[in-house]
PARORO-720306 format. One record per atom (N, C-alpha, C, CB): residue number from 1; atom name; x, y, z. Coordinates in nm, 2 decimals. Glycine has a CB too. Layout:
<rs>
<r><seq>NUM</seq><atom>CA</atom><c1>X</c1><c2>Y</c2><c3>Z</c3></r>
...
</rs>
This chain:
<rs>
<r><seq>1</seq><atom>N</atom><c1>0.51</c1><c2>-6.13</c2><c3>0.80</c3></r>
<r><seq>1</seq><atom>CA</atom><c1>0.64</c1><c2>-6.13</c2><c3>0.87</c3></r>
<r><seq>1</seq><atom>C</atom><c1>0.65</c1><c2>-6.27</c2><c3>0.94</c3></r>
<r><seq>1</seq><atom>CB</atom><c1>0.65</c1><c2>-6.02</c2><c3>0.97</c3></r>
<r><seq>2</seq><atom>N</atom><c1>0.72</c1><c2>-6.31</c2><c3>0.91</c3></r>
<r><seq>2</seq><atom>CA</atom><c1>0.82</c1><c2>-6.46</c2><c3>1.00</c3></r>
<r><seq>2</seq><atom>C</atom><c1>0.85</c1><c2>-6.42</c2><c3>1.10</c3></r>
<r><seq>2</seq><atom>CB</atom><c1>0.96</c1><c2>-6.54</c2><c3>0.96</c3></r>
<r><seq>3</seq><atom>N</atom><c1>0.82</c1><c2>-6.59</c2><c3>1.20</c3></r>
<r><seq>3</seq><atom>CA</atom><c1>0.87</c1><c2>-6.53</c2><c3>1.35</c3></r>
<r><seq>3</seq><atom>C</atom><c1>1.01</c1><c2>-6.59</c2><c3>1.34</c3></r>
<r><seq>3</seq><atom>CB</atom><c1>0.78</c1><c2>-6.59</c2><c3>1.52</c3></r>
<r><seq>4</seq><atom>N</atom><c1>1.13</c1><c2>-6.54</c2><c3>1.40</c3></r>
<r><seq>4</seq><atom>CA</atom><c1>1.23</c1><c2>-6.58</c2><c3>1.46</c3></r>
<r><seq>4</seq><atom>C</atom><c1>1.27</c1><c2>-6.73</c2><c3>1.51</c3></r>
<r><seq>4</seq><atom>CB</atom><c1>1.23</c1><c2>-6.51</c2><c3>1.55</c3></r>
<r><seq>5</seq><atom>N</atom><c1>1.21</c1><c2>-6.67</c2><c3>1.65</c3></r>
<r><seq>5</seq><atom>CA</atom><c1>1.17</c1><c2>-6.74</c2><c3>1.75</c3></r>
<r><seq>5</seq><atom>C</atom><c1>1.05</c1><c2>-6.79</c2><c3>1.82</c3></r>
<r><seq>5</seq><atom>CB</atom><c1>1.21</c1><c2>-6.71</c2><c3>1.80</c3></r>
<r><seq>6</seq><atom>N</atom><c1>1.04</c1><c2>-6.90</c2><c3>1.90</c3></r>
<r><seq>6</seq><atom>CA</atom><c1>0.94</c1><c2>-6.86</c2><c3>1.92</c3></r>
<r><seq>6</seq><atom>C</atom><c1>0.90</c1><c2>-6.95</c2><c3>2.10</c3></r>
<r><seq>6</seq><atom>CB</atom><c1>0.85</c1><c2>-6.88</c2><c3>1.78</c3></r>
<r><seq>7</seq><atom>N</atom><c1>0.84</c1><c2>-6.85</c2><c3>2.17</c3></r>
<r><seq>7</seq><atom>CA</atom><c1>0.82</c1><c2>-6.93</c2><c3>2.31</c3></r>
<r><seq>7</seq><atom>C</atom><c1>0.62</c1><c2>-6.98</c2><c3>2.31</c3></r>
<r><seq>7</seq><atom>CB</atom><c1>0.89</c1><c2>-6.80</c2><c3>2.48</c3></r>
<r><seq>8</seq><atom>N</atom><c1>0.59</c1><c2>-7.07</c2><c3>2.32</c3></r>
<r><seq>8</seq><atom>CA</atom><c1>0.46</c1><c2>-7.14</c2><c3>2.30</c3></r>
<r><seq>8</seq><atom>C</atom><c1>0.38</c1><c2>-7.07</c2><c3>2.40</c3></r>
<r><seq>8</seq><atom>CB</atom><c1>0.47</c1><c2>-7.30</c2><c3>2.32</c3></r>
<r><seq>9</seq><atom>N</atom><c1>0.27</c1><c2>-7.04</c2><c3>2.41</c3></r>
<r><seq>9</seq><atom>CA</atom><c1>0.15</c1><c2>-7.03</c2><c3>2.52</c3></r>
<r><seq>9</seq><atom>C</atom><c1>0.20</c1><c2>-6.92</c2><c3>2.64</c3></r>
<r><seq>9</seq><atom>CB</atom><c1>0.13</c1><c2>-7.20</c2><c3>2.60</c3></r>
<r><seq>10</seq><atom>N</atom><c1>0.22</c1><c2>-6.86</c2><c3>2.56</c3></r>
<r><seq>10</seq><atom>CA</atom><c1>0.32</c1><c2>-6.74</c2><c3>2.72</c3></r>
<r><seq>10</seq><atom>C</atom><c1>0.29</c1><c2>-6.59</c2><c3>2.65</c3></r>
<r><seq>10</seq><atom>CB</atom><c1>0.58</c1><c2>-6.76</c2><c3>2.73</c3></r>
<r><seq>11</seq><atom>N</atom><c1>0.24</c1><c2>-6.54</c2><c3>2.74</c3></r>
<r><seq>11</seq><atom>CA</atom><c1>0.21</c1><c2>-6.41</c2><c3>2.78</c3></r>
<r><seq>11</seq><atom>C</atom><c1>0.26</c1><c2>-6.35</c2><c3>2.89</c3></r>
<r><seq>11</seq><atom>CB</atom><c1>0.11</c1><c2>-6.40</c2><c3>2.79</c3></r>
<r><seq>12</seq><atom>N</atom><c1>0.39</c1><c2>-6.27</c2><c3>2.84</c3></r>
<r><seq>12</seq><atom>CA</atom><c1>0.50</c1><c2>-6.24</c2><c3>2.96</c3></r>
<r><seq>12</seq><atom>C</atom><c1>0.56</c1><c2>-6.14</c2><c3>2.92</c3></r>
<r><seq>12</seq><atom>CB</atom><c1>0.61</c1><c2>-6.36</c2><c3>3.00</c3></r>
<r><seq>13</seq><atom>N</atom><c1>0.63</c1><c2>-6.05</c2><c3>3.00</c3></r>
<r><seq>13</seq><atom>CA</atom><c1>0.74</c1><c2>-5.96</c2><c3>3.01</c3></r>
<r><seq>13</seq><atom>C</atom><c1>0.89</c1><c2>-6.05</c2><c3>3.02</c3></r>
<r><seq>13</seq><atom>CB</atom><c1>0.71</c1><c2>-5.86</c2><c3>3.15</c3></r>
<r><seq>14</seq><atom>N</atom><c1>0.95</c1><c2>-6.02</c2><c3>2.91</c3></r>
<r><seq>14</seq><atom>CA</atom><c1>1.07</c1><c2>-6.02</c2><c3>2.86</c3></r>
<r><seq>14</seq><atom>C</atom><c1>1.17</c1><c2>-5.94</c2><c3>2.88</c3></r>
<r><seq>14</seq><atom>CB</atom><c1>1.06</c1><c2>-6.03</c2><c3>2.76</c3></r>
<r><seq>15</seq><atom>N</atom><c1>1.31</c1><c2>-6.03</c2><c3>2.91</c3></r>
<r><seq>15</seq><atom>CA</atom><c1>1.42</c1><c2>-5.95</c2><c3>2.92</c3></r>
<r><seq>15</seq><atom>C</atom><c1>1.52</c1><c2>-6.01</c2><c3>2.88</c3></r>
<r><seq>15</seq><atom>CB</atom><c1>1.44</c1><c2>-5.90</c2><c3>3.04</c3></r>
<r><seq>16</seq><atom>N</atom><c1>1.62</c1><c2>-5.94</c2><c3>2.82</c3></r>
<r><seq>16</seq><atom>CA</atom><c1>1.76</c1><c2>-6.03</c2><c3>2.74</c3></r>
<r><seq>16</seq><atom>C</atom><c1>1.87</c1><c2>-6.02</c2><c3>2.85</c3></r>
<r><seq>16</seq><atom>CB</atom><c1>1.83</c1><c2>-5.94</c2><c3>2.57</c3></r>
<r><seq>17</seq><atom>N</atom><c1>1.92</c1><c2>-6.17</c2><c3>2.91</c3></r>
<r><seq>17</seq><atom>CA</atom><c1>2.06</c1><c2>-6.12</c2><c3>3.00</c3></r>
<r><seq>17</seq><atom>C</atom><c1>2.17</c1><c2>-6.03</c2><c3>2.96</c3></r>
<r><seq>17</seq><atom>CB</atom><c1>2.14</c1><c2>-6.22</c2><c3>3.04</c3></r>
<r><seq>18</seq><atom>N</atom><c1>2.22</c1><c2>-5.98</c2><c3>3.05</c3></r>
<r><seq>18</seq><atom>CA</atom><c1>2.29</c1><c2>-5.89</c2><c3>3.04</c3></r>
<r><seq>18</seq><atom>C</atom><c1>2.44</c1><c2>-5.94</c2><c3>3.06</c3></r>
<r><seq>18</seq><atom>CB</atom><c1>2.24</c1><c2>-5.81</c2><c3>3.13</c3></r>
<r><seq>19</seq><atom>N</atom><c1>2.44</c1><c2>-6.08</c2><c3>3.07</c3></r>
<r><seq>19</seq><atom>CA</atom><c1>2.58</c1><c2>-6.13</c2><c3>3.08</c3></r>
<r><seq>19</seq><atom>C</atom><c1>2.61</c1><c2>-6.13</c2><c3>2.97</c3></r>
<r><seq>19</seq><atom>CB</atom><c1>2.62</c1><c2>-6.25</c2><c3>3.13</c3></r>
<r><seq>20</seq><atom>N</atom><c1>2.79</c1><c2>-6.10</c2><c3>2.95</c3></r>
<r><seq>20</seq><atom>CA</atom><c1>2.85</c1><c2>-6.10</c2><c3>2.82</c3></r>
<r><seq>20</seq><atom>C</atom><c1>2.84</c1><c2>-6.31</c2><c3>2.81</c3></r>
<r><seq>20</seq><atom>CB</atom><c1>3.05</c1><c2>-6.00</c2><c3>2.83</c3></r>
<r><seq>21</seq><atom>N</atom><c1>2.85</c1><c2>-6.32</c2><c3>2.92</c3></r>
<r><seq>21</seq><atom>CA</atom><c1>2.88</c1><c2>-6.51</c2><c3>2.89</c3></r>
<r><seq>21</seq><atom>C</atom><c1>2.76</c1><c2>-6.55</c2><c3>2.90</c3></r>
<r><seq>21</seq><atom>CB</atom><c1>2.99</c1><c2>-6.63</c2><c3>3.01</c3></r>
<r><seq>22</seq><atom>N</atom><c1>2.63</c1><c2>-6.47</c2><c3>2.91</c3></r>
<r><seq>22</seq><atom>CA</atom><c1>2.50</c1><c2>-6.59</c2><c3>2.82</c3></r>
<r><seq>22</seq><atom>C</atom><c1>2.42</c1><c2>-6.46</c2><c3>2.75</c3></r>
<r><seq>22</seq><atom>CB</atom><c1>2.35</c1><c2>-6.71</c2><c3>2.96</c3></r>
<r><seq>23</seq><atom>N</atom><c1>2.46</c1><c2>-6.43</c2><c3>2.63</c3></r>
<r><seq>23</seq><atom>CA</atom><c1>2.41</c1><c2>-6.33</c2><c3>2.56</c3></r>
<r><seq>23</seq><atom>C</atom><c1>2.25</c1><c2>-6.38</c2><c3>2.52</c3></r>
<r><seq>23</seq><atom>CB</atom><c1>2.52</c1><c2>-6.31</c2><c3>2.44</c3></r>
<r><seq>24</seq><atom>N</atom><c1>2.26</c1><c2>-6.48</c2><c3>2.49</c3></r>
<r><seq>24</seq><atom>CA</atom><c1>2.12</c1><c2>-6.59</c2><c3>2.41</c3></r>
<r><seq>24</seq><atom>C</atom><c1>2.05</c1><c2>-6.62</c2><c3>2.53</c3></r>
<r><seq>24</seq><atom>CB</atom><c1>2.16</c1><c2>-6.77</c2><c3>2.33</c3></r>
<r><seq>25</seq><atom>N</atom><c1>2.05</c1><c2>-6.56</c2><c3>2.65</c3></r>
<r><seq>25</seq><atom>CA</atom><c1>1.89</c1><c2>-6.56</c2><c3>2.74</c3></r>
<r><seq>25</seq><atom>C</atom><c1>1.81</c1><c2>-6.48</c2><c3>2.78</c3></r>
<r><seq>25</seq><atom>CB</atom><c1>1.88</c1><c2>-6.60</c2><c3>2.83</c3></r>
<r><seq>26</seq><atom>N</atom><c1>1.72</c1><c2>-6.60</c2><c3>2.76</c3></r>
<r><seq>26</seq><atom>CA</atom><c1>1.59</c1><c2>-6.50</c2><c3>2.76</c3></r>
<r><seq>26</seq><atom>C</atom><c1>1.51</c1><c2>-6.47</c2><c3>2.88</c3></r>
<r><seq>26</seq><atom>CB</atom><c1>1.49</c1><c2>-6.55</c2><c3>2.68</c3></r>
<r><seq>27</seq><atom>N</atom><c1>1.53</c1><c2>-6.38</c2><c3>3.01</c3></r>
<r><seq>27</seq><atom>CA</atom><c1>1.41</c1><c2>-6.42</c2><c3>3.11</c3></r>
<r><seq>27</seq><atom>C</atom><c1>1.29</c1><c2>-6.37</c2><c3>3.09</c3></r>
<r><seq>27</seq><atom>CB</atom><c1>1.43</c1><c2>-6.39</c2><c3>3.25</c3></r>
<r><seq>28</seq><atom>N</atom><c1>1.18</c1><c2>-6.47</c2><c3>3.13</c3></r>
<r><seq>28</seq><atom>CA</atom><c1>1.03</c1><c2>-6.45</c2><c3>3.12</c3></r>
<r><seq>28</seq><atom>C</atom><c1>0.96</c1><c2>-6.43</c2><c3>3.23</c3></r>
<r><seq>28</seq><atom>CB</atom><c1>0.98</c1><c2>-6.55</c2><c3>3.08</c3></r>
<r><seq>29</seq><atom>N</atom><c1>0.89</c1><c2>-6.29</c2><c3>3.28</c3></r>
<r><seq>29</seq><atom>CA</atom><c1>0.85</c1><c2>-6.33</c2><c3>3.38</c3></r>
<r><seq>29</seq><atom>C</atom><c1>0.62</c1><c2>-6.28</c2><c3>3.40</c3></r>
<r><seq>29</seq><atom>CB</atom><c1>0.99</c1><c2>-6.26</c2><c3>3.49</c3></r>
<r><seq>30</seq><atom>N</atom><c1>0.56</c1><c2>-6.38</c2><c3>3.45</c3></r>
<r><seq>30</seq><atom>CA</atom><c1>0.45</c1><c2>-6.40</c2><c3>3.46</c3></r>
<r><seq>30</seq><atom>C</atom><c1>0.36</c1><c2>-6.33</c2><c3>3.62</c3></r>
<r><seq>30</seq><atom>CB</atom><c1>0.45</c1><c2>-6.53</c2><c3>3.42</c3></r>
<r><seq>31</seq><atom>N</atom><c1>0.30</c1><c2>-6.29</c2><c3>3.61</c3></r>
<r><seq>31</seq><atom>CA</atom><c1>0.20</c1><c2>-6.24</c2><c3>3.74</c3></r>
<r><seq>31</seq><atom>C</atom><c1>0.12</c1><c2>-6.23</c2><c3>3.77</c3></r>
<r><seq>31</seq><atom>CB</atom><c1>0.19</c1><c2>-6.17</c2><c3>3.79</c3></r>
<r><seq>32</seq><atom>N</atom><c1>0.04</c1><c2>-6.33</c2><c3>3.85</c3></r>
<r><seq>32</seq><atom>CA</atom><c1>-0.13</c1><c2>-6.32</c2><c3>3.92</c3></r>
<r><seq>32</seq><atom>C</atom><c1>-0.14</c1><c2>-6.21</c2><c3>4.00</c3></r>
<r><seq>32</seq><atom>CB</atom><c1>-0.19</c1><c2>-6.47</c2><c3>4.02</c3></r>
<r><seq>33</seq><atom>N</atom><c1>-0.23</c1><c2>-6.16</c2><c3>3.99</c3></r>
<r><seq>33</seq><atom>CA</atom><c1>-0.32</c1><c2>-6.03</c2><c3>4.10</c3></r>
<r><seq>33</seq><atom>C</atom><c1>-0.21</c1><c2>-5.92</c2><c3>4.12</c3></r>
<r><seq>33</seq><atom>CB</atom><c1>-0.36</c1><c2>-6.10</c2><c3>4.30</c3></r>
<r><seq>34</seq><atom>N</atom><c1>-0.21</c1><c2>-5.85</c2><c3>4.20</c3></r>
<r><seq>34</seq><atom>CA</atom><c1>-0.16</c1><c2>-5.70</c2><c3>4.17</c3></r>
<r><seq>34</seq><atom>C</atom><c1>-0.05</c1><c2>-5.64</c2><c3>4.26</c3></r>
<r><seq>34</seq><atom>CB</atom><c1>-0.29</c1><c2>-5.60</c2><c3>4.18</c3></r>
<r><seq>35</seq><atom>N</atom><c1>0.01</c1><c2>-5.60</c2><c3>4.27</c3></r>
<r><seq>35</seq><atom>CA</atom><c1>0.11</c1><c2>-5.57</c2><c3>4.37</c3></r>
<r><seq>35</seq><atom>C</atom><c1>0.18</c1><c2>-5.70</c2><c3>4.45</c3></r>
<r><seq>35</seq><atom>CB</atom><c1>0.04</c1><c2>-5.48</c2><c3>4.48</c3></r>
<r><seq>36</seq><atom>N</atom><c1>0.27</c1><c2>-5.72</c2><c3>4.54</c3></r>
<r><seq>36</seq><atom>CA</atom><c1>0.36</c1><c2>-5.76</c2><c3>4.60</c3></r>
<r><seq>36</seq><atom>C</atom><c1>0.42</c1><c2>-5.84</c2><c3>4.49</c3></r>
<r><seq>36</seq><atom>CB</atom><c1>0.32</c1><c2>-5.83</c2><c3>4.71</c3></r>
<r><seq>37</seq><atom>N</atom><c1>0.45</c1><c2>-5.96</c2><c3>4.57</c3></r>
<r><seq>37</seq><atom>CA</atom><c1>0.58</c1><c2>-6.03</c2><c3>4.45</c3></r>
<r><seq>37</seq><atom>C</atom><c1>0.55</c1><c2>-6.21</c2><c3>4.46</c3></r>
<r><seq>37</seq><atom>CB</atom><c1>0.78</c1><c2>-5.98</c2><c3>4.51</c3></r>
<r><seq>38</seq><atom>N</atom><c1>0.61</c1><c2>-6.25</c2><c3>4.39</c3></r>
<r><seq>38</seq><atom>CA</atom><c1>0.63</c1><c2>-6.37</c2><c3>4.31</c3></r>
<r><seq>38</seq><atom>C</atom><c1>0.54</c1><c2>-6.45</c2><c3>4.42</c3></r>
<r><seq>38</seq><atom>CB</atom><c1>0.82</c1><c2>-6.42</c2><c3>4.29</c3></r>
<r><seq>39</seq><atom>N</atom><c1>0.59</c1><c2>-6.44</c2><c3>4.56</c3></r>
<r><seq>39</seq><atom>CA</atom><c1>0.55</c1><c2>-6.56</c2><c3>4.66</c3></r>
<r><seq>39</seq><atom>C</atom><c1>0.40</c1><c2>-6.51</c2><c3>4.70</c3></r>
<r><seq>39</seq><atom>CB</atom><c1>0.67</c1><c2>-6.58</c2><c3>4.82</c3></r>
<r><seq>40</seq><atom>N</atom><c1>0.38</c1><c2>-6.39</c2><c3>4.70</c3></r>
<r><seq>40</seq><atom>CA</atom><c1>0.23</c1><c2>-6.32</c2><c3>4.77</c3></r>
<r><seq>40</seq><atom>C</atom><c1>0.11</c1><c2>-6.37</c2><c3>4.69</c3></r>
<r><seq>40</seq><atom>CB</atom><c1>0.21</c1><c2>-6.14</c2><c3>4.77</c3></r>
<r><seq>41</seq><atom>N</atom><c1>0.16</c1><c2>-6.32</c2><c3>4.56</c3></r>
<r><seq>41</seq><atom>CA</atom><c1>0.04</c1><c2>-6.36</c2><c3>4.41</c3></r>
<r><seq>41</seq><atom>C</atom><c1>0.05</c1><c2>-6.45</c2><c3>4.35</c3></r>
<r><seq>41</seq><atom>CB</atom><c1>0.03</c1><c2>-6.30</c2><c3>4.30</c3></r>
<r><seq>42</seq><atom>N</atom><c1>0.17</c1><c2>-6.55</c2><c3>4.33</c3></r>
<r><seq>42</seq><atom>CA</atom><c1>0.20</c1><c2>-6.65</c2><c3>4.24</c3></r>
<r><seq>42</seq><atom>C</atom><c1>0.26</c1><c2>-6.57</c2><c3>4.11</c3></r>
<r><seq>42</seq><atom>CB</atom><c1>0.06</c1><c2>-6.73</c2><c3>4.20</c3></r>
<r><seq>43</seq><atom>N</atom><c1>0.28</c1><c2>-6.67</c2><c3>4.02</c3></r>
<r><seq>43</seq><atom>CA</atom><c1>0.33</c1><c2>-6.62</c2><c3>3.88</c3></r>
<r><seq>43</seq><atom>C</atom><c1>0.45</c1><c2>-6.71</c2><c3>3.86</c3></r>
<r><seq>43</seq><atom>CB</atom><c1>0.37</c1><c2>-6.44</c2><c3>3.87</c3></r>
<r><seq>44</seq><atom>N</atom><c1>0.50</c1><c2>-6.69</c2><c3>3.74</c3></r>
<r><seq>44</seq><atom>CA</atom><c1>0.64</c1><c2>-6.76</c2><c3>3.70</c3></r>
<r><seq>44</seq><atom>C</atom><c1>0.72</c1><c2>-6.69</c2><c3>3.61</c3></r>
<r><seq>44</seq><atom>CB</atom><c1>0.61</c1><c2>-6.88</c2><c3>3.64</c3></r>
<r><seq>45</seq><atom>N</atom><c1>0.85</c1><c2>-6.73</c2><c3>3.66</c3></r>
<r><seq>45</seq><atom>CA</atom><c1>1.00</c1><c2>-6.69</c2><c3>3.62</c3></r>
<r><seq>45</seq><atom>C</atom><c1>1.05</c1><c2>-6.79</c2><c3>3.56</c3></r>
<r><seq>45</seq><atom>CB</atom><c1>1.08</c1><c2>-6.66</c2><c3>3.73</c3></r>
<r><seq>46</seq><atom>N</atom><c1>1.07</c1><c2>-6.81</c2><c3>3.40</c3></r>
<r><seq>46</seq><atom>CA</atom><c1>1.15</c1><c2>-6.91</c2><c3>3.30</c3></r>
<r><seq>46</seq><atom>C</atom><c1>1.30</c1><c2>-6.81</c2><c3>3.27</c3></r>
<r><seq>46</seq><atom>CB</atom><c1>1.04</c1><c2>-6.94</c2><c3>3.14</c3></r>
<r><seq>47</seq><atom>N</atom><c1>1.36</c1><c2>-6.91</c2><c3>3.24</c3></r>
<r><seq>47</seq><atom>CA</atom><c1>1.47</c1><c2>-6.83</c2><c3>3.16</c3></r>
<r><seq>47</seq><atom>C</atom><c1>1.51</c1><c2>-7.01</c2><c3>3.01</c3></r>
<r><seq>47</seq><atom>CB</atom><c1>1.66</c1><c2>-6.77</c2><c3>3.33</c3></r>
<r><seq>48</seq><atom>N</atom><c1>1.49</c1><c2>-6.88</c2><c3>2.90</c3></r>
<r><seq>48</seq><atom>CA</atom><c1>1.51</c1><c2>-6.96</c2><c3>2.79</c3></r>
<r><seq>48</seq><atom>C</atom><c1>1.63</c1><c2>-6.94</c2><c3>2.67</c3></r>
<r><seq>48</seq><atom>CB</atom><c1>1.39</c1><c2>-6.95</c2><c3>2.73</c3></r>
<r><seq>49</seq><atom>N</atom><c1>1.68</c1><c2>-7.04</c2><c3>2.62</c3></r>
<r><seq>49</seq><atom>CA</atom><c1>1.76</c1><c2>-6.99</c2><c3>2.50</c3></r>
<r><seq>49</seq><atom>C</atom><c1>1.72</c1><c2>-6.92</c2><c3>2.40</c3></r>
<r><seq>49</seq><atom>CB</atom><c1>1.80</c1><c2>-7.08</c2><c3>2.45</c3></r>
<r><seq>50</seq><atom>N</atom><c1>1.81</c1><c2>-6.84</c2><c3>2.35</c3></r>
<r><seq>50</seq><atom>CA</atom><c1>1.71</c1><c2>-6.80</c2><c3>2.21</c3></r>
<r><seq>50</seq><atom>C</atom><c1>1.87</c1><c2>-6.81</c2><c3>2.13</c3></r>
<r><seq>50</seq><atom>CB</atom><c1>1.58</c1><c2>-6.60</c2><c3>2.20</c3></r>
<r><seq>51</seq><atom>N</atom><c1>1.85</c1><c2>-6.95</c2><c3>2.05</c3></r>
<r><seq>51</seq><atom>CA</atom><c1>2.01</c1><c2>-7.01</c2><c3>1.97</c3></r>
<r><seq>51</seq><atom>C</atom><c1>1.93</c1><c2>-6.97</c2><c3>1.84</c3></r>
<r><seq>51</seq><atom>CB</atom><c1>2.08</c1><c2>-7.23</c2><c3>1.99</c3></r>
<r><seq>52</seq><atom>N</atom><c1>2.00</c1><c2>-6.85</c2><c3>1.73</c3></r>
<r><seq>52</seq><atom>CA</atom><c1>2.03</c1><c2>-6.86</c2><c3>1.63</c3></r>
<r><seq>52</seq><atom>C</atom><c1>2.01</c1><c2>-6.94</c2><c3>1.48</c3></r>
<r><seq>52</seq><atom>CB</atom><c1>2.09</c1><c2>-6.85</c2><c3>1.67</c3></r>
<r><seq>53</seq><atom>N</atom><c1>2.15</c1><c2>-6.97</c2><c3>1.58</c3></r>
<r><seq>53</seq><atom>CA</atom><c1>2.20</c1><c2>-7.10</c2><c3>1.53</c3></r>
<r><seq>53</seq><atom>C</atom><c1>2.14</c1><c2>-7.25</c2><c3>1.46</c3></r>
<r><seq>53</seq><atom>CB</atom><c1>2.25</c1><c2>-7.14</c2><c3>1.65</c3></r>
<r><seq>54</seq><atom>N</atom><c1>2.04</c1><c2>-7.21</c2><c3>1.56</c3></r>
<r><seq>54</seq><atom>CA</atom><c1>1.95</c1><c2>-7.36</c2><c3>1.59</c3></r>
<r><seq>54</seq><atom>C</atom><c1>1.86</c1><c2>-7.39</c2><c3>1.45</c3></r>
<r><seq>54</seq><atom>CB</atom><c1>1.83</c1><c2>-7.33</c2><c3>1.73</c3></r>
<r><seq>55</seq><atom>N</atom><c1>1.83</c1><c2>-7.46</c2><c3>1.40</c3></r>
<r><seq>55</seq><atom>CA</atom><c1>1.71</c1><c2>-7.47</c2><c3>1.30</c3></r>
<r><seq>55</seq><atom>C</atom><c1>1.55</c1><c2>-7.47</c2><c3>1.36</c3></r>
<r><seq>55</seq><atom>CB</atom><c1>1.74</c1><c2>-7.61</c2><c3>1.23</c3></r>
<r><seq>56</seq><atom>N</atom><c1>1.52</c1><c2>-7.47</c2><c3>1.43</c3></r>
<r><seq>56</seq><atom>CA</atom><c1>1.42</c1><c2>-7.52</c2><c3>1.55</c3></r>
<r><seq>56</seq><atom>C</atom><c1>1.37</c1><c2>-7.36</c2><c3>1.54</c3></r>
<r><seq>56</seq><atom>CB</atom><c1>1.50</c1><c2>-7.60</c2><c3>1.74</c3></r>
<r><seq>57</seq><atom>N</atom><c1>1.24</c1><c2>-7.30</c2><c3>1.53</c3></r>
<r><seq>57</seq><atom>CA</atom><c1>1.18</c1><c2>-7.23</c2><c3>1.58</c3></r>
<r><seq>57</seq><atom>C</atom><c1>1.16</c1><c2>-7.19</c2><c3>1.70</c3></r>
<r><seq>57</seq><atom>CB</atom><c1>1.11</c1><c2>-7.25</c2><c3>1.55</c3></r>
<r><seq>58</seq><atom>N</atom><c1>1.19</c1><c2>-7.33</c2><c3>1.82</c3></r>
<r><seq>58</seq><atom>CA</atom><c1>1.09</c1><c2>-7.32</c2><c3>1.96</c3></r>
<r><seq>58</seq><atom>C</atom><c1>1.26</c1><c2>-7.26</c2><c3>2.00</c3></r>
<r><seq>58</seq><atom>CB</atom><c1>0.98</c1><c2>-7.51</c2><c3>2.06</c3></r>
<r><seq>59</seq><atom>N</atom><c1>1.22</c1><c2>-7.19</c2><c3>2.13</c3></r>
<r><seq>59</seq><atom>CA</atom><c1>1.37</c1><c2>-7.13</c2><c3>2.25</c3></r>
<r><seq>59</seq><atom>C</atom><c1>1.35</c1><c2>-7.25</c2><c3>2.30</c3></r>
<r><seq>59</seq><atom>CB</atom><c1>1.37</c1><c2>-6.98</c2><c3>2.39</c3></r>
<r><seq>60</seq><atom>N</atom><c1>1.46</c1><c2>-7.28</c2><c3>2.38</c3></r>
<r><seq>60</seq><atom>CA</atom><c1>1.51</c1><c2>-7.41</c2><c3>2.45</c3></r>
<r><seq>60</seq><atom>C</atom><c1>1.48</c1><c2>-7.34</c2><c3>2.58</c3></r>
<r><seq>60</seq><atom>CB</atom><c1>1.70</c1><c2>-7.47</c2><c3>2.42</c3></r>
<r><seq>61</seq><atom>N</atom><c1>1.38</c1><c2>-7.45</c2><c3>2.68</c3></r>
<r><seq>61</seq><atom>CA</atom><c1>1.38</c1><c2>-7.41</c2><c3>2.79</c3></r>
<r><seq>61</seq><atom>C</atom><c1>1.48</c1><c2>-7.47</c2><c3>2.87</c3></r>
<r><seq>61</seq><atom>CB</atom><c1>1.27</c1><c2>-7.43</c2><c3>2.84</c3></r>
<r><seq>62</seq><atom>N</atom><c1>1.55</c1><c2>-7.37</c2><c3>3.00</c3></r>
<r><seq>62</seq><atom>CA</atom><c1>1.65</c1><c2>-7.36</c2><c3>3.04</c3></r>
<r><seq>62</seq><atom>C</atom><c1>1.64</c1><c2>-7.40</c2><c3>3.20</c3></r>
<r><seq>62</seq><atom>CB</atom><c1>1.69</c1><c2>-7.22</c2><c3>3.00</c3></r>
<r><seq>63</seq><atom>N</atom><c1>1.52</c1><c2>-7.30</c2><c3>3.22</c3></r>
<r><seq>63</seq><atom>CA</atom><c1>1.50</c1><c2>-7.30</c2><c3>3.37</c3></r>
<r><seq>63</seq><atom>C</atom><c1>1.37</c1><c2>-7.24</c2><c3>3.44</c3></r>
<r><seq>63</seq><atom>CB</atom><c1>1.62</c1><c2>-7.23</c2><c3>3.43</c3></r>
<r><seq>64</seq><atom>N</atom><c1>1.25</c1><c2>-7.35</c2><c3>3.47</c3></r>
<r><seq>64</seq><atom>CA</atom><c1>1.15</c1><c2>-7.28</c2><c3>3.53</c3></r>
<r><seq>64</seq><atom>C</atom><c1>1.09</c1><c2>-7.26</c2><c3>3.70</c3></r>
<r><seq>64</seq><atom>CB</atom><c1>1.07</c1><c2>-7.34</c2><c3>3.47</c3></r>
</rs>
């Protein structure tokens, strides 16, 4: 099976926006140590394209 798409070196929980006006994003989000949130443990929040369209394999990073 062929990939699609594809985001490099990331091991993350995925989610597709829910806006009708950015259907093609992707948020990613990453987490060190266990409970609380983003600022207590660290981790990271991307949001990426995922264009079709595109010829390109890689999603277009958007916003980290």
């Amino acid at each position: 099976m062929a990939a699609v798409k594809q985001i490099a070196d990331k091991g993350a929980c995925i989610a597709w926006s829910p806006l009708k006006s950015a259907p093609n994003v992707l948020a990613t989000g990453t987490k060190e140590g266990g409970g609380g949130g983003f600022e207590d443990y660290g981790g990271e929040l991307a949001l990426y394209g995922f264009d079709l369209a595109s010829g390109s394999q890689a999603c277009e990073t958007l916003a980290r």
